[in-house]
C-alpha positions as CSV (number, residue, x, y, z in Angstrom):
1,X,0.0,0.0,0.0
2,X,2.5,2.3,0.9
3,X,4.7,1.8,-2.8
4,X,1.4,2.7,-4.6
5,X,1.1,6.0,-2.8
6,X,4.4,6.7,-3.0
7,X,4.6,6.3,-6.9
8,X,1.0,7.6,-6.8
9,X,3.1,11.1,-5.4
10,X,5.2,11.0,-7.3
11,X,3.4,10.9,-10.3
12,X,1.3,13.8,-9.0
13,X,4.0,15.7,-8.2
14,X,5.3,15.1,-12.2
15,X,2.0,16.5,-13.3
16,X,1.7,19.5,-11.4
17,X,5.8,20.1,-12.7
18,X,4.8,19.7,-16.3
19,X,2.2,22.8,-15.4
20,X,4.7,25.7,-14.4
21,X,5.5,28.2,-16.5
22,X,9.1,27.1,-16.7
23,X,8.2,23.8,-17.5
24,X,5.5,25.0,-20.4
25,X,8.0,26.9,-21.4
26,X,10.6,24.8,-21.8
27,X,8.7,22.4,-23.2
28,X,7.2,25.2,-26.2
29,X,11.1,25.5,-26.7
30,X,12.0,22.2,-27.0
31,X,9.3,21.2,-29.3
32,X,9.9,23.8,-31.8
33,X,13.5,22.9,-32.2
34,X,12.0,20.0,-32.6
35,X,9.9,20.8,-35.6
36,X,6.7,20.0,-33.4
37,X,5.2,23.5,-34.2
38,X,2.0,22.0,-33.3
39,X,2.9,21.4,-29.8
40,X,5.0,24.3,-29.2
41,X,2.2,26.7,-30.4
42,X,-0.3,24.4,-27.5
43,X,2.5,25.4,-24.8
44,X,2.5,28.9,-25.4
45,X,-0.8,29.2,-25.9
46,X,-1.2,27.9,-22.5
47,X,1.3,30.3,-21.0
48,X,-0.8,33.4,-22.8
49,X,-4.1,31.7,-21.4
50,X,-2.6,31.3,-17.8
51,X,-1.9,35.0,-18.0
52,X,1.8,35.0,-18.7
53,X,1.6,37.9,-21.9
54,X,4.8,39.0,-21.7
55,X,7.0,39.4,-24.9
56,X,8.9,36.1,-25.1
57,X,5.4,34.1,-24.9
58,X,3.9,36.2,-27.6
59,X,7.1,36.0,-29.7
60,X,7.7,32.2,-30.0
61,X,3.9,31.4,-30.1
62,X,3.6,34.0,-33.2
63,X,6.5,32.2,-34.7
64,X,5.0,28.7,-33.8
65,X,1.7,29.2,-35.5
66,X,3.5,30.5,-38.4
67,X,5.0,27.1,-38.8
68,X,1.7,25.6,-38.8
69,X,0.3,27.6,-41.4
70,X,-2.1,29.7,-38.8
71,X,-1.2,33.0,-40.3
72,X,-4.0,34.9,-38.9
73,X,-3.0,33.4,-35.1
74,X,0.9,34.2,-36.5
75,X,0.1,38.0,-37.1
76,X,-2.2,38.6,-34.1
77,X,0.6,37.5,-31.7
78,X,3.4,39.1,-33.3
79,X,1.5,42.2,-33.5
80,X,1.0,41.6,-29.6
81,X,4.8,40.9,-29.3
82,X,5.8,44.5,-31.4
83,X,3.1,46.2,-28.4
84,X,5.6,45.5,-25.9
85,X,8.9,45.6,-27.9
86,X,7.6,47.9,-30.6
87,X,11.9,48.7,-32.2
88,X,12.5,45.0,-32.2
89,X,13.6,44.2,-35.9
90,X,13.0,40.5,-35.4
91,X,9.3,41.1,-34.8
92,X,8.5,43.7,-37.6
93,X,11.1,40.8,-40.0
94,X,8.9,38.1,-39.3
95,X,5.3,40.2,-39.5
96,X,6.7,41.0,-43.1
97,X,7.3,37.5,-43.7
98,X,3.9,36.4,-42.7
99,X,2.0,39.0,-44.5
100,X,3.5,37.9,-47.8
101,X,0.8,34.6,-46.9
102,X,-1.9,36.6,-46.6
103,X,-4.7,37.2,-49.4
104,X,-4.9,41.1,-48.6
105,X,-1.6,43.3,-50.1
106,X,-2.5,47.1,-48.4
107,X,-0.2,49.5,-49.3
108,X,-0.2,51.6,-45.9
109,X,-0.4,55.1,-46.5
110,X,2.8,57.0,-45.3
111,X,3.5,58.5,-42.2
112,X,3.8,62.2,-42.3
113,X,7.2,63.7,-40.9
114,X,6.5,64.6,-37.9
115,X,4.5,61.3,-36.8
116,X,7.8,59.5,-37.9
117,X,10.0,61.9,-35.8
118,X,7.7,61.1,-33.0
119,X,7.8,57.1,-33.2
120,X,11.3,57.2,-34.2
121,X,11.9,59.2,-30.6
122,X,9.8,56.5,-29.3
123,X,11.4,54.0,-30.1
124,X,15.0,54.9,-29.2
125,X,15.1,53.4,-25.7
126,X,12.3,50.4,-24.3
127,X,9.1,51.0,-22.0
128,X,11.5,50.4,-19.0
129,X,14.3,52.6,-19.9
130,X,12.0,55.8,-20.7
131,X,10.7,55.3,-16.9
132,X,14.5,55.2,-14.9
133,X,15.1,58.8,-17.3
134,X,12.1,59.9,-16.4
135,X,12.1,59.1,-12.5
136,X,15.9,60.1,-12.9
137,X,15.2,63.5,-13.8
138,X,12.1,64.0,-11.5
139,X,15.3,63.4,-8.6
140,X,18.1,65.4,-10.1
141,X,15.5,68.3,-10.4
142,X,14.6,67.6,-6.4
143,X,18.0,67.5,-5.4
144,X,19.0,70.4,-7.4
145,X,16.1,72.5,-6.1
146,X,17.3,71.0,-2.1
147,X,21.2,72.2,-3.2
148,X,20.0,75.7,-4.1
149,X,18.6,76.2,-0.3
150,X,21.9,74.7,1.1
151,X,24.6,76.8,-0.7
152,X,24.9,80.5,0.1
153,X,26.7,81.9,-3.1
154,X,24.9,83.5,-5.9
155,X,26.1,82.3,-8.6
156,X,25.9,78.7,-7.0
157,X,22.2,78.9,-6.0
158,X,21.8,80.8,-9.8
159,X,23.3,77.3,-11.6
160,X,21.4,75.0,-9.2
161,X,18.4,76.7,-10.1
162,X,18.4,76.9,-14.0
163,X,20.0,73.0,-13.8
164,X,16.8,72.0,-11.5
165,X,14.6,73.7,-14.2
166,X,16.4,72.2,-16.8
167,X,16.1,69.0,-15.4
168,X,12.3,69.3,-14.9
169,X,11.2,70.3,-18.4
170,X,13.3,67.1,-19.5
171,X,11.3,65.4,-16.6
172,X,8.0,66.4,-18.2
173,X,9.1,65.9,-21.6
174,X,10.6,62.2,-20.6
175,X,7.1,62.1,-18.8
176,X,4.6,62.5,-22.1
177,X,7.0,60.3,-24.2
178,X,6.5,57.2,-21.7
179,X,2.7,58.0,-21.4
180,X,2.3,57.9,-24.7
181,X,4.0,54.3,-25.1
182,X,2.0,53.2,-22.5
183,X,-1.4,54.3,-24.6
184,X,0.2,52.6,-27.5
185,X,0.7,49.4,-26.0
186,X,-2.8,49.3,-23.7
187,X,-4.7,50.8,-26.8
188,X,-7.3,48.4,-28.3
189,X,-8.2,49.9,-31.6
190,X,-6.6,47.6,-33.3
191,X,-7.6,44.2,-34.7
192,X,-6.7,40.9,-37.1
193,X,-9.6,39.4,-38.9
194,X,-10.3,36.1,-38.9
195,X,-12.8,35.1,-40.9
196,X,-11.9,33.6,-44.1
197,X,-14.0,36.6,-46.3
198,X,-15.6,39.6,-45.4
199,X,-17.3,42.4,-47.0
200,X,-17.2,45.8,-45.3
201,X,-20.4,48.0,-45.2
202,X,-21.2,51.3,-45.7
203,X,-23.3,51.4,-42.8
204,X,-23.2,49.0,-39.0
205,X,-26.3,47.0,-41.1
206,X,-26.4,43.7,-42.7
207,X,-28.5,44.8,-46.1
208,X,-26.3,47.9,-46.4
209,X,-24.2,48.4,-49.6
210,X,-21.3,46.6,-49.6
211,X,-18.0,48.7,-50.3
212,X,-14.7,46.3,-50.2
213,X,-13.5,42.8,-49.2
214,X,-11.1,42.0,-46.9
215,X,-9.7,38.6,-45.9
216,X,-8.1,36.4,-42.9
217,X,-5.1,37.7,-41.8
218,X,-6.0,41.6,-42.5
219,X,-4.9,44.1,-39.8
220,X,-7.6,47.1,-39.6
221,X,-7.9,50.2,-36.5
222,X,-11.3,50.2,-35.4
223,X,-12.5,53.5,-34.9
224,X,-15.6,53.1,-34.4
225,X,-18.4,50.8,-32.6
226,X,-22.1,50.6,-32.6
227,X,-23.8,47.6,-30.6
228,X,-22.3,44.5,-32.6
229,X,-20.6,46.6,-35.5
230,X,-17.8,48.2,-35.5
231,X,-16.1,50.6,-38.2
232,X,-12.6,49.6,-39.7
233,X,-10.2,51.6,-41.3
234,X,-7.6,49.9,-43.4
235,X,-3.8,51.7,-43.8
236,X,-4.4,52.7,-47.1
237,X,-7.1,54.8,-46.0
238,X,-10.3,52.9,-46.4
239,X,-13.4,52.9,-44.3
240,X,-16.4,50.1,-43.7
241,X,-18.6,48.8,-41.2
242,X,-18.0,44.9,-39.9
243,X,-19.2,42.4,-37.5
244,X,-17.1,42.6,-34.7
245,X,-17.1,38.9,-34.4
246,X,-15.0,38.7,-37.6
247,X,-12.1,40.1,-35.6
248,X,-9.8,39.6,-32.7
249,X,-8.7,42.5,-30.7
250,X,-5.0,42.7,-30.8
């Protein structure tokens, strides 16, 4: 009696290893170097479902349903993966890859200047490092503000002022930048469709006129909703009204 609860323990214990994180993951690695794409995109799915969305997860399980020929799945988790990374080159490589397999070729209209000198600021430093400059700077104006009251000398407290003023319009500056990538990556306007054909309307109603079709695997902003409908804009520019059960919000 007591050998079968012992290997009944142990056998428990095995199970409830095989369901950590470190094991899923772990095992999503090992079965994609393995050319089990199937099984490595079940792993991370798992992860993603368990709550574990962080960049590596949504990375290697974009990648592993691209392997399987899931394109739509491919795009909505890479997509996911550029939220939180958004000037990784390996993500944006392999989105450009996968929408070669996609019906829909949209030629995205081009940024203006200034909306590329904004991302391009953006995108010089990750989530993380934008927040130690901008709690660094909040400090060094603090403690340059504290060193004016401390030294007696004009010209000293003159410096230490102009530096702590300095230091704060960088703060707020640092501080609008980092806000902003945080609206990017929370934002939910954007979607991937996945079913296999549908026709935008001009209007959130089935009998409406029809004005395009799009396909699986299209990315569209919503920018509008009204009860089940929701209007799409495409990056070349165009405009139509959709189920909003033919999408999933990235």
């Amino acid at each position: 009696m007591k050998r079968i609860l012992t290997i009944t323990f142990i056998l428990l214990s095995s199970i409830l290893y095989s369901q950590t994180p470190t094991a899923l993951f772990d095992k999503g690695v090992d079965d994609y170097y393995a050319e089990k794409y199937a099984e490595a995109a079940e792993s991370f799915q798992q992860l993603y479902d368990m709550g574990y969305k962080n960049f590596d997860v949504c990375y290697n399980l974009g990648n592993s349903y691209f392997k399987v020929n899931d394109y739509p799945s491919s795009i909505l988790y890479l997509e996911r993966a550029k939220r939180i990374e958004p000037n990784n080159k390996d993500v944006q490589h392999n989105l450009d890859i996968v929408n070669k397999h996609i019906i829909d070729k949209i030629e995205v209209i081009p940024e203006m200047f200034y909306e590329k000198l904004w991302n391009n600021l953006q995108s010089m430093f990750s989530v993380s490092a934008w927040c130690a400059i901008n709690i660094t700077l909040f400090a060094l104006s603090v403690i340059f503000v504290s060193l004016m009251f401390i030294f007696n000398g004009l010209k000293i407290r003159k410096t230490m002022l102009i530096t702590a003023i300095v230091s704060f319009l960088m703060f707020i500056f640092t501080f609008v930048v980092s806000s902003s990538i945080n609206r990017e990556m929370t934002k939910n306007d954007e979607a991937v469709v996945f079913t296999s054909t549908v026709t935008a309307k001009g209007s959130p109603a089935v009998n409406s006129v029809g004005l395009f079709v799009i396909h699986k695997g299209t990315k569209v902003t919503i920018t509008d909703n009204i009860g089940e409908w929701i209007e799409i804009r495409l990056g070349n520019g165009k405009i139509g009204w959709i189920p909003f059960t033919d999408v999933t919000v990235i």
